[in-house]
N, C-alpha and C positions, 0 to 999 in steps of 0.2 A: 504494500500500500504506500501511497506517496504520501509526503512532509503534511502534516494536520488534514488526513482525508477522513479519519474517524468522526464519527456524526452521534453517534448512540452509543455505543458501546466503547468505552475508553479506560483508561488509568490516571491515578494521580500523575505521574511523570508526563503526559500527553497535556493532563489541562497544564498543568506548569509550564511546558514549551509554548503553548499556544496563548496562553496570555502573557508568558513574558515578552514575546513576538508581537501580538497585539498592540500591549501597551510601549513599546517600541515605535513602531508605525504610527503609531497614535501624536507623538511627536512632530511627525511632518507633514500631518496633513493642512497647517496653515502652509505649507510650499506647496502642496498640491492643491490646494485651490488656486493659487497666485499661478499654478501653470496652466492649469485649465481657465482662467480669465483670458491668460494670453490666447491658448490654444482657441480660444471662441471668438476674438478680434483677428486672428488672424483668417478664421472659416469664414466669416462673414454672416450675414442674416440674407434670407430671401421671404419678400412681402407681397401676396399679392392681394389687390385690393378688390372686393367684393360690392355690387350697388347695394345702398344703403335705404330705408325709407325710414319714417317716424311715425307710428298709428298713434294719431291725434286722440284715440278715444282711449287708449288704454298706456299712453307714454312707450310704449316697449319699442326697442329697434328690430326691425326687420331685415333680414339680409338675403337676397336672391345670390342663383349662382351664376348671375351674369357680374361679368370681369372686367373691373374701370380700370386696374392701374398693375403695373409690376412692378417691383421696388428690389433694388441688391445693395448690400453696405460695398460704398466705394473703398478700392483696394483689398476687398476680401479676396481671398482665393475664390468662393464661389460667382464674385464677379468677372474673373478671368475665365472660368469655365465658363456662364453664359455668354462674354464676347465670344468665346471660340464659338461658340452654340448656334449663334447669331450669324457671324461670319459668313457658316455652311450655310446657310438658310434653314436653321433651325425656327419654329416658335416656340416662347419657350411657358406659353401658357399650354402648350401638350405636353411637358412633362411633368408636371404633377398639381395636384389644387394647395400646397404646401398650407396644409389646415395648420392654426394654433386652438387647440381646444382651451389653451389656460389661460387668454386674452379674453375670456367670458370675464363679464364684468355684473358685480352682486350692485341692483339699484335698491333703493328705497324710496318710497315716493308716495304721500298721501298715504301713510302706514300701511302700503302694500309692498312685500320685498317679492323683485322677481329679476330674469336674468336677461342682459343685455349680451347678445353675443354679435363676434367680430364677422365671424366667418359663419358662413351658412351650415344649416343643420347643427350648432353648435361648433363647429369644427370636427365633429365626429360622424365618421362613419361607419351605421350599425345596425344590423336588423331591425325592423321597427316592431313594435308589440301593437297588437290591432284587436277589439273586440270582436269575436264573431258576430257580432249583429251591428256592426259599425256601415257603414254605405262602400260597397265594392267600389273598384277605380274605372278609369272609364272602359274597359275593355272586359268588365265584368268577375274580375281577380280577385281573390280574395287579399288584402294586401300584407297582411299579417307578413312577418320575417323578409321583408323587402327591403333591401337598404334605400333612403330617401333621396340617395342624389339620382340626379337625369341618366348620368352615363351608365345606370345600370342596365342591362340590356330588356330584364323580366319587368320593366318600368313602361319600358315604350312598345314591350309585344305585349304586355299583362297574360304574361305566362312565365311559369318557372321551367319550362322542361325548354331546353333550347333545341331550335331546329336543326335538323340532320339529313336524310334525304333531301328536302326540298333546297337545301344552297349547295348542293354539294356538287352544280355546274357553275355557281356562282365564285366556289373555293378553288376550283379549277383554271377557268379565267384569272383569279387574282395571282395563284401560284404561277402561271407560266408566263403574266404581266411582268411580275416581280424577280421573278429565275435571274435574268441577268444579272441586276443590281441588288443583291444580296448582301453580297461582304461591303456595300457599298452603304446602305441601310444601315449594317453593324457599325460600321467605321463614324458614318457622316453625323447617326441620331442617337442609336441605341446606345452604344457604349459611354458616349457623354451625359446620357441622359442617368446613367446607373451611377456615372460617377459623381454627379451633382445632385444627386438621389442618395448615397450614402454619407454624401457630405455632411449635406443638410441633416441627415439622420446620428452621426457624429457629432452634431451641434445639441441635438437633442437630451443623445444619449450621457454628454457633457454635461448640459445643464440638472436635469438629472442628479447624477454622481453628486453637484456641485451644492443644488439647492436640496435635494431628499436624502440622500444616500448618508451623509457625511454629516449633515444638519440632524439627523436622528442617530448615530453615532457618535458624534462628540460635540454635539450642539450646547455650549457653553461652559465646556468645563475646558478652554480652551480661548487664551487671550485675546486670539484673532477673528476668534466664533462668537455669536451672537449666541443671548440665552436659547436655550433650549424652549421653543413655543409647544407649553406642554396642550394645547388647544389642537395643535395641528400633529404633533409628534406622543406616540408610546414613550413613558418614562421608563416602565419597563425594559422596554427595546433599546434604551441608553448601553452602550458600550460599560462605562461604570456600574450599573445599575446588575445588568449581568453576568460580572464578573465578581461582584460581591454575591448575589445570588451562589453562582457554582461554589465558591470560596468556602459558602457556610454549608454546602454539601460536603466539601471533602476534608474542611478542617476544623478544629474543635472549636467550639464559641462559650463567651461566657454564659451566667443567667442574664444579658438584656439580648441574647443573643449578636454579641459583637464578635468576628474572629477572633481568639485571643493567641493563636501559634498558627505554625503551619505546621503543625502535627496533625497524622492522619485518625479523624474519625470514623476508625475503621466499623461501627456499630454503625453507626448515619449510613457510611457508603453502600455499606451489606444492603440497606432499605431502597435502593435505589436500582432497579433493573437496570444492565448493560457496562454499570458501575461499580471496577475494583479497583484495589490499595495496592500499593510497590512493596509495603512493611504488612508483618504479622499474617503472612499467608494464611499459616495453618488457621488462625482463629477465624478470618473471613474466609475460609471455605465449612467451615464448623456452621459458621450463622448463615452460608448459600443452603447448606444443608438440610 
């Protein structure tokens, strides 16, 4: 097994490696957000803007999936990729609706609270939940488990089973259109379109790390970190929080129960399925017994 792969069933000598490795790392993660800042100025942002209207009866913004504006942070790397993009005669509103679901914005207004979102459908895209006796769509559908944007194909046939025979002169014609320019398709759309697709997906997965991962980790026990928002984060879930947890599993506590050694309570550990002691074999096999 490799370096800290055990999950369940472990030893004293295993937790002690693995928190003293933790709390090591734990160290530098004010550098590791200072590199992931950089690492996010240098990816850049991609924005694209959705029409917008205002329902005068109800305050709320409404957003269609029709598309006023593109936006790239000048000098990111992902704005080099869309000039190449561009260049070829790319558009570069066909490579993705680059949704931000967490640019929804919580209104209050006239003490009703409700949700202002950026991007249509909330930014997300996701089966929709429909009552059976709700009004089928225009094609007679039942629309239940339909994702809500246009491009879906079961949207505009209001059918889930997709056609097969009936295009299958139509998939012919387009393959022997396209035969030629194949690697040329690869080259000129597709591959830049994946690369500026996991960019952007890079930025994400960044932010991420940078605002959740690490923020419920060591969200304020840490100069550079802001407290722990126990509103929004498990205290539980704190790095600290569970490494005093395991601590009072494998070593003795006084009566407020505070660790008082790092000697093995080896009668605790016995209590603990998957959980053995390095010291006094014989007697924690006595009490597995």
């Amino acid at each position: 097994m490799s370096s800290f792969g055990a999950m369940s069933q472990f030893r004293t000598g295993y937790w002690l490696g693995i928190r003293n490795f933790l709390l090591h790392e734990k160290r530098d993660v004010a550098k590791r957000i200072a590199v992931i800042n950089t690492e996010l100025d240098r990816i850049g942002t991609i924005r694209v803007q959705y029409k917008q209207s205002k329902n005068t009866t109800t305050g709320k913004i409404e957003v269609s999936e029709h598309r006023t504006g593109f936006f790239v942070s000048k000098g990111s790397s992902l704005e080099k990729l869309i000039q190449a993009y561009l260049v070829i005669g790319g558009n570069p509103f066909d490579i993705s609706p680059f949704f931000m679901p967490d640019e929804t914005e919580v209104v209050s207004q006239n003490g009703e609270t409700f949700l202002n979102h950026n991007y249509p459908h909330g930014g997300v895209v996701a089966p929709e939940t429909k009552e059976f006796n709700e009004p089928v769509g225009t094609y007679h559908e039942y629309q239940g488990g339909f994702p809500g944007v246009k491009k879906y194909v079961g949207n505009r046939l209001g059918n889930r089973d997709q056609p097969n025979t009936n295009t299958d002169a139509t998939v012919e014609l387009i393959v022997n259109a396209r035969k030629f320019a194949n690697q040329e398709i690869k080259e000129k759309r597709q591959e830049l379109e994946h690369r500026i697709i996991k960019l952007a997906d890079l930025r994400e997965q960044l932010q991420q790390e940078r605002d959740l991962i690490l923020q419920q980790a060591v969200g304020g026990s840490l100069f550079e970190i802001s407290e722990l928002d126990t509103e929004r984060f498990a205290l539980s879930l704190h790095l600290q929080q569970i490494i005093s947890t395991m601590d009072k599993v494998f070593f003795r506590t006084d009566s407020s129960g505070v660790v008082s050694s790092f000697t093995e309570d080896v009668e605790k550990i016995a209590s603990f399925e998957g959980l053995y002691g390095d010291v006094e074999e014989e007697i924690f096999l006595t009490l597995m017994s």
